[in-house]
N, C-alpha and C positions, 0 to 999 in steps of 0.2 A: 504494500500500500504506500501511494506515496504521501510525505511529510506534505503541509502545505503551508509555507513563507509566510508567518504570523506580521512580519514586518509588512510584506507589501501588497497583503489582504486588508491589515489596518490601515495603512493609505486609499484604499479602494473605497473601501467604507466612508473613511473620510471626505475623499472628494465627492464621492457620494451625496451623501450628509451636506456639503456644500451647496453643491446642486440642486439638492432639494429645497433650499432656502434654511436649512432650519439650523439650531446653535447648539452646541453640545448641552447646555442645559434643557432646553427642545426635545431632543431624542430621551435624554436620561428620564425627564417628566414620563414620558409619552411609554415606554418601557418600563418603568417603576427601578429604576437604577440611579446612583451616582451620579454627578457629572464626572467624578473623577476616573470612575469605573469605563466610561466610554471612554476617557481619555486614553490609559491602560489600551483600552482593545484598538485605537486610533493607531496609536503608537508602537503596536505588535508587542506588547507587554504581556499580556494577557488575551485572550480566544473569550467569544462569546458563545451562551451553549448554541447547537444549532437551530434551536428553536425560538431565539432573542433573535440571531440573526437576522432568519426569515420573514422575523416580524418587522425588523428594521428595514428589509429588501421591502415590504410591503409599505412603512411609510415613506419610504426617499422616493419611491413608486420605480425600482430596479428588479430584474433580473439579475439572477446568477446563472451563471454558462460556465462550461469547461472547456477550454481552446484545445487545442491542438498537445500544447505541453501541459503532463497532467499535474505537473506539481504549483498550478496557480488555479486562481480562481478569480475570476474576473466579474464584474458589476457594469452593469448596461442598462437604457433606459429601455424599462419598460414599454413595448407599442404595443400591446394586447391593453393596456390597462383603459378603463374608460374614464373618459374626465368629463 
């Protein structure tokens, strides 16, 4: 199984997160966590469970895709989603 870059999964998130408009105290409300906690998983400190995740991919309104190289994981905007 491969390892997956806590470092530059936590950037993805982040830009993310950016995009979405919203501020890490934003996200933390919104998920019942930390601000500092998001910071941690921004920064590839620390992983969020998969299921925080997904719920984040649901507010930034991103997909998650697996490229080609299977040790990243990559963040995209959602076009399915309805606005």
């Amino acid at each position: 199984m491969a390892m997956i870059d806590a470092a530059a999964l936590g950037a993805q998130m982040k830009r993310a997160r950016i995009r979405a408009g919203m501020g890490v105290r934003d996200i933390a409300k919104l998920i019942r966590v930390t601000r500092h906690t998001v910071i941690a998983w921004e920064r590839g400190i620390r992983m969020p469970r998969v299921d925080v995740y997904f719920r984040m991919l649901e507010l930034y309104g991103a997909a998650a895709i697996r490229p080609r190289s299977p040790d990243n994981v990559v963040l995209l905007p959602d076009t399915n989603s309805q606005a």
